[in-house]
KEZA-629968 format. One record per residue (C-alpha): residue number from 1; x, y, z. Coordinates in nm, 4 decimals. Last residue first. Layout:
// KEZA-629968
(pt NUM, (X, Y, Z))
...
//
This chain:
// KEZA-629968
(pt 190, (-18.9387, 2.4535, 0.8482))
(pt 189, (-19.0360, 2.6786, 1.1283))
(pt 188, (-18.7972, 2.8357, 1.3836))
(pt 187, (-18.8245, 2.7053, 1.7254))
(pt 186, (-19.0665, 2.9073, 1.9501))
(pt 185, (-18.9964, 2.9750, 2.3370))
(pt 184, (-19.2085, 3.2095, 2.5071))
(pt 183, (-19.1981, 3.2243, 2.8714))
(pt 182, (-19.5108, 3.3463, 3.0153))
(pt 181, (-19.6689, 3.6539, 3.2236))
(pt 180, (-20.0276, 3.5647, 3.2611))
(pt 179, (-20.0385, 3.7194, 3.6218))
(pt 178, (-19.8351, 4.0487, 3.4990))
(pt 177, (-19.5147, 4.1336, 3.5508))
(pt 176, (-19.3965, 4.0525, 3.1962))
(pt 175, (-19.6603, 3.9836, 2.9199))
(pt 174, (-19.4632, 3.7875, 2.7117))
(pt 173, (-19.0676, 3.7463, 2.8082))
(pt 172, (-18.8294, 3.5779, 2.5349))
(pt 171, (-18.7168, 3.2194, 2.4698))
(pt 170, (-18.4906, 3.2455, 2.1597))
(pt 169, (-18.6668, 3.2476, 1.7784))
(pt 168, (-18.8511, 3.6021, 1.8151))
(pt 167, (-19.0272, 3.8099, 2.0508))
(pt 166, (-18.8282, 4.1234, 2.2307))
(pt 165, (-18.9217, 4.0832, 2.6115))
(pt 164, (-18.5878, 3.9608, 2.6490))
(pt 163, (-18.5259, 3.7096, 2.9689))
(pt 162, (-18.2740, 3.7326, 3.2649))
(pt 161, (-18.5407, 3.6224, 3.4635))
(pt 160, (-18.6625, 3.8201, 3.7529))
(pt 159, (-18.5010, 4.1386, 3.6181))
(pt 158, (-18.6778, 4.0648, 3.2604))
(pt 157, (-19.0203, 4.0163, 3.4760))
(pt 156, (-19.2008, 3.7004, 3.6082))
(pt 155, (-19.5255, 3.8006, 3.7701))
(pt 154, (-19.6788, 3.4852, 3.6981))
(pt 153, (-19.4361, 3.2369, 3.5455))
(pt 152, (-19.6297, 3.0621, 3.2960))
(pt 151, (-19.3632, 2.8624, 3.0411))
(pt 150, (-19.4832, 2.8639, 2.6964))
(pt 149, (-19.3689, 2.5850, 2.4165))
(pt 148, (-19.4253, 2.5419, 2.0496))
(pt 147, (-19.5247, 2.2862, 1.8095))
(pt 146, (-19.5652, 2.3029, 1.4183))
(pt 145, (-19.7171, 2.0317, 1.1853))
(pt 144, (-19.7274, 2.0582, 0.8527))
(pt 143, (-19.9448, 1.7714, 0.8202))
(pt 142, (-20.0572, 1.6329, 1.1573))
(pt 141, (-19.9732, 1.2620, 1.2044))
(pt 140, (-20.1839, 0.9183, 1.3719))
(pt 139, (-20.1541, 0.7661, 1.0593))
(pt 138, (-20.5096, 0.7000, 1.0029))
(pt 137, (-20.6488, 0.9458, 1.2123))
(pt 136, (-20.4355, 1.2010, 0.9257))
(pt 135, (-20.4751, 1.5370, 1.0742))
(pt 134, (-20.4991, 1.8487, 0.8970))
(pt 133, (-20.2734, 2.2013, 0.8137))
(pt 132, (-20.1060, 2.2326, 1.1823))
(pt 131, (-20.0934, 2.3785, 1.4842))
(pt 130, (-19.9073, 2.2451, 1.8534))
(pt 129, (-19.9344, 2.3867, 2.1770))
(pt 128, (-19.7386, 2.2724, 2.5078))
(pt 127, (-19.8516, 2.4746, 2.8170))
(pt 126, (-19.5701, 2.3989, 3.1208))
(pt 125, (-19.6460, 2.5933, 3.4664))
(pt 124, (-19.3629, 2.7836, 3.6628))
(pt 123, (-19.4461, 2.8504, 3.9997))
(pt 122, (-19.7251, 3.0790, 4.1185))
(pt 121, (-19.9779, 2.8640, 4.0293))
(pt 120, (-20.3416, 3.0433, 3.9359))
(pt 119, (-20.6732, 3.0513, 4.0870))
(pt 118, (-20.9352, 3.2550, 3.9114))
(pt 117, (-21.0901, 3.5175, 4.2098))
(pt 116, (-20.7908, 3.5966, 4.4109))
(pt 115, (-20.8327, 3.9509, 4.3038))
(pt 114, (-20.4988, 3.9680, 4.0969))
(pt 113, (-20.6170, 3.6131, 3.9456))
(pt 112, (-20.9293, 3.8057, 3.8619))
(pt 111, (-20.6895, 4.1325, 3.7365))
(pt 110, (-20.5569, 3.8944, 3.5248))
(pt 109, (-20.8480, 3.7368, 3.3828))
(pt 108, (-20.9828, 4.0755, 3.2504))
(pt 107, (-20.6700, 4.1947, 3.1612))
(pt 106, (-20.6395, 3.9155, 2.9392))
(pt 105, (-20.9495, 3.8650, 2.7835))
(pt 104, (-20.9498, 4.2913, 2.6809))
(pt 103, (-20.5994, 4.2595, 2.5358))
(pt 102, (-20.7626, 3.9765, 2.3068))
(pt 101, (-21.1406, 3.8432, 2.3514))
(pt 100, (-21.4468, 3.8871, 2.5660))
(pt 99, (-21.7080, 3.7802, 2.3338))
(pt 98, (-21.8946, 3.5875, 2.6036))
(pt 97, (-21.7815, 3.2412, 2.4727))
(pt 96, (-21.4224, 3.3758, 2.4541))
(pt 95, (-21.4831, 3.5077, 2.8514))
(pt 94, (-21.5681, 3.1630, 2.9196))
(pt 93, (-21.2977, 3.0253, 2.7645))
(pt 92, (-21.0814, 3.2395, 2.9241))
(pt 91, (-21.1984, 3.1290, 3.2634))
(pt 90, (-21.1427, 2.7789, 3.1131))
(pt 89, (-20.7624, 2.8148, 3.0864))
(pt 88, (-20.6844, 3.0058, 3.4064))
(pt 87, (-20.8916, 2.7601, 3.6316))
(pt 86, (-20.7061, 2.4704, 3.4548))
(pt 85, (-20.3612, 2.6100, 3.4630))
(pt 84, (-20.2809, 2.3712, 3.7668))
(pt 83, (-20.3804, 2.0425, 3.4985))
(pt 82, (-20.0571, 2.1448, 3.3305))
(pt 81, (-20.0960, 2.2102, 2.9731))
(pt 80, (-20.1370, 2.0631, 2.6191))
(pt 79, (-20.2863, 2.2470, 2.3409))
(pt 78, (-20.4026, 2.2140, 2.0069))
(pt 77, (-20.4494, 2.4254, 1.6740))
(pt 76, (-20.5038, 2.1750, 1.3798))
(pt 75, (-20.6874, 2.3299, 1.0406))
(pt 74, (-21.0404, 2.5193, 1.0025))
(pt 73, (-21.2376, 2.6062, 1.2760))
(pt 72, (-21.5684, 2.4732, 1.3774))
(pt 71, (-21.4139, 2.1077, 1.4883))
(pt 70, (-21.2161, 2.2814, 1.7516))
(pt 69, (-20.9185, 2.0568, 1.8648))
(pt 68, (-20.8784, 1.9046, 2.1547))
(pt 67, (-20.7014, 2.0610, 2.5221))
(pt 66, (-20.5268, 1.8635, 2.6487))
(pt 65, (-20.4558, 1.8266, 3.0380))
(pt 64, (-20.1962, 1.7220, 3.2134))
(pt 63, (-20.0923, 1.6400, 3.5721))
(pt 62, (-20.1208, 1.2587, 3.5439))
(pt 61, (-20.3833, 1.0455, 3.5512))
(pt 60, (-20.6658, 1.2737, 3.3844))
(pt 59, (-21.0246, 1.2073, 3.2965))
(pt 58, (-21.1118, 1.1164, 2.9213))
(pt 57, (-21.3414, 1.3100, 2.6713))
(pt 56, (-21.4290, 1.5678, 2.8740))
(pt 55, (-21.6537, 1.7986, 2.7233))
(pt 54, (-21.6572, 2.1166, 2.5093))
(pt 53, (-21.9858, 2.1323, 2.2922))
(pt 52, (-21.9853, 2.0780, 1.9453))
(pt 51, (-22.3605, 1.8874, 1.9722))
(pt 50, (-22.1942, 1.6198, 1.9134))
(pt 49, (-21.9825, 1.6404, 2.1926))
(pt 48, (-21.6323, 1.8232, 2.1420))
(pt 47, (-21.2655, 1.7450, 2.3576))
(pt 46, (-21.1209, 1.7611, 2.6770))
(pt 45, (-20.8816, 1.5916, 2.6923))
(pt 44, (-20.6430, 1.3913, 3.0352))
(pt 43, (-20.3129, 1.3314, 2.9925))
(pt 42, (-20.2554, 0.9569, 3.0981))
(pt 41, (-20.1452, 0.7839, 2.8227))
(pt 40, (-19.9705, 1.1154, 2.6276))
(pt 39, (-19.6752, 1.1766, 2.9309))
(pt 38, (-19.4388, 0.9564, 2.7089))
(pt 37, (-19.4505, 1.1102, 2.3942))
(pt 36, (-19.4449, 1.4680, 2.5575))
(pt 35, (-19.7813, 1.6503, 2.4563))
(pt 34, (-19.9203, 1.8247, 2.1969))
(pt 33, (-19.9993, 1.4956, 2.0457))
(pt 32, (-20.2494, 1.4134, 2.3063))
(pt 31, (-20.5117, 1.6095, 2.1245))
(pt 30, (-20.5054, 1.4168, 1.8270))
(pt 29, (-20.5289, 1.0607, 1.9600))
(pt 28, (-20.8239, 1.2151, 2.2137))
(pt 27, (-21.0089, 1.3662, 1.9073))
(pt 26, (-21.0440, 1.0010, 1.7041))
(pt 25, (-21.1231, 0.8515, 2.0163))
(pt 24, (-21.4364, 1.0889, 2.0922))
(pt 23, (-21.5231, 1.0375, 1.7216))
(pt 22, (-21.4842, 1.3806, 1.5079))
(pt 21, (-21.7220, 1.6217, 1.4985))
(pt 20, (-21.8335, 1.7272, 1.1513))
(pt 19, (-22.1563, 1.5392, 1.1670))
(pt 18, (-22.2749, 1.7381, 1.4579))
(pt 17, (-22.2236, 2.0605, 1.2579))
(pt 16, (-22.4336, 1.8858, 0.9624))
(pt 15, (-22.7056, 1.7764, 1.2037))
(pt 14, (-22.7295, 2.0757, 1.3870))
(pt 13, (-22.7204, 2.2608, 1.0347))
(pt 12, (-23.0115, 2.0485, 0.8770))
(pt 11, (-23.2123, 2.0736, 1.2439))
(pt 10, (-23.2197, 2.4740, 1.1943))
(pt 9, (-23.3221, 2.4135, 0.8277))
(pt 8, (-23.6475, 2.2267, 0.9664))
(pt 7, (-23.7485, 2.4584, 1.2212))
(pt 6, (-23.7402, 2.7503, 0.9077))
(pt 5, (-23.9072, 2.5365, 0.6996))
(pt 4, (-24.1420, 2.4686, 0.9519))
(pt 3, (-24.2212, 2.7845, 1.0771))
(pt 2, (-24.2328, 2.8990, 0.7450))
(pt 1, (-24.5433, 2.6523, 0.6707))
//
């Protein structure tokens, strides 16, 4: 009999997690809007099954992809970047799934990228992210929303750039010299 209960309960929370994932369309009209109004149509998202898993929702016609939002975690946290951060993006997934995470995440994917082993443009790549409270499918809008920008320039360092490494409301430097190195650039909040 506990072997049932237990069996049962297990298919009560995969049904109630699957219920909390959004439609596929529903999470494709929210993921796009991390991106530029007009580059939205043909972003590419990668969004949740109903099992929660990441999937693609829609293949990409242009050079971005977005990234939807996580129906296990509370509020809106999106991103939008250029489909040449790809191999960077969803080798720190991977290392998130394995419990890899923080300081630890990064080195680990830089040094790979050092290695040759995670591919990674050397120019400048665009990431667009945007947070917020909730999303309204209705309306199409995020409450409180809030949308920042990061630049990758691998390697980039102050000398390089003419960039601060201090953080604040100007673009500044984050992780400088290093593979993940990044422009920073976040507008004050309302």
């Amino acid at each position: 009999m506990r072997r049932i209960t237990t069996f049962a309960a297990i298919l009560a929370i995969s049904a109630a997690s699957a219920a909390t994932v959004p439609p596929p369309a529903e999470q494709i009209a929210l993921a796009v809007q991390a991106a530029p109004k007009e580059r939205r149509e043909g972003a590419g998202v990668l969004g949740y099954d109903a099992e929660g898993k990441l999937t693609t929702l829609r293949a990409t016609t242009n050079d971005l992809i977005c990234l939807g939002d996580d129906p296990k975690v509370d509020g809106v946290n999106i991103a939008c970047y250029h489909k040449d951060l790809e191999p960077f993006m969803a080798r720190g997934r991977e290392l998130d799934a394995t419990g890899t995470k923080g300081q630890d995440r990064h080195k680990q994917r830089w040094k790979e990228v050092d290695d040759g082993k995670v591919k990674m443009p050397r120019e400048p790549r665009m990431l667009y992210v945007l947070t917020g409270k909730s999303f309204d499918p209705a309306t199409n809008t995020i409450a409180d929303s809030y949308l920042r920008w990061v630049i990758y320039t691998p390697y980039a360092t102050p000398e390089s750039t003419g960039l601060s490494t201090k953080s604040g409301t100007e673009p500044w430097l984050m992780y400088p010299g290093t593979a993940g190195a990044h422009i920073m650039i976040s507008p004050p909040k309302k």
